[in-house]
Residue, then its C-alpha position, 0 to 999 in steps of 0.5 A: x786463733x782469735x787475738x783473745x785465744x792468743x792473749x788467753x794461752x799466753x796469760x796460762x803459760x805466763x802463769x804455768x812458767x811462774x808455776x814451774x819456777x816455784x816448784x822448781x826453787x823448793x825442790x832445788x833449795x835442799x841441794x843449796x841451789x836456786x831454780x836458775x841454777x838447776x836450768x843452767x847446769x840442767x842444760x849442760x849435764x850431757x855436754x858442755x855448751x857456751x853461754x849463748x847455746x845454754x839460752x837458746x836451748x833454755x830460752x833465757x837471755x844470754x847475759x843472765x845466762x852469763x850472770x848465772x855461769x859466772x856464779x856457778x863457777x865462783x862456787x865451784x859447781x862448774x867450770x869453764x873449758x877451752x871451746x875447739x870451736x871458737x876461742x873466746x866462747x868457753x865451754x861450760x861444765x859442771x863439777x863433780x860438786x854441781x853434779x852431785x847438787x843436782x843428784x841432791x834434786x832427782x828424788x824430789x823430782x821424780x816425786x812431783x813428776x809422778x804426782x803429776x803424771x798421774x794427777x793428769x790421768x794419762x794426759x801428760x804425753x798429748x800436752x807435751x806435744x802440745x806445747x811442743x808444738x806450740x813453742x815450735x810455731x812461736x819459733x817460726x813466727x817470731x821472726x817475721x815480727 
């Protein structure tokens, strides 16, 4: 990959990224609540996580994160448990009043998802692993710079 080819993918996932975050505040705005919001209790529905494992699974920073976790719970859409396995990192879950916000959200994206997909032609699966992998080798090269 040419430093222009790098430059370009960049420039399109900058432009999908910001693509996605406006799809996802107008499906997210009947349910009252924000993209960001949506991707933080989206990230812990199955299992309750601490902050920090919400931005790295999320790729956010760990103090918007934070911000983000103090806010749903001031609203009473989630919640901070005890952590087993660390005592200063508290687990977060949503409430019974997060979950159905999200609920309020999955009809919509069902929606979009399918207007997608098809307006893919069957493609949808290779591009996901393409980004995939490419996120995958972002991963590991990262850490050498």
């Amino acid at each position: 990959m040419s430093a222009e080819q790098l430059s370009e993918a960049a420039l399109t996932v900058f432009r999908l990224n910001g693509q996605f975050l406006d799809v996802a505040e107008e499906l997210a705005r009947p349910s009252g609540l924000t993209a960001a919001w949506w991707q933080v209790l989206g990230a812990v529905l199955h299992e309750p996580l601490p902050v920090a494992g919400i931005a790295r699974v999320m790729g956010m920073t760990r103090q918007g994160v934070q911000r983000i976790a103090d806010l749903l719970v001031e609203k009473g859409l989630a919640e901070y448990r005890p952590n087993p396995a660390h005592r200063r990192a508290k687990l977060l879950q949503p409430t019974l009043e997060g979950r159905a916000a999200i609920s309020k959200i999955v009809p919509g994206h069902a929606a979009f998802a399918a207007k997608l997909a098809s307006s893919l032609g069957g493609e949808l699966p290779e591009i996901l692993v393409a980004l995939r992998k490419l996120s995958a080798a972002m991963d590991g090269l990262a850490a050498d710079l």
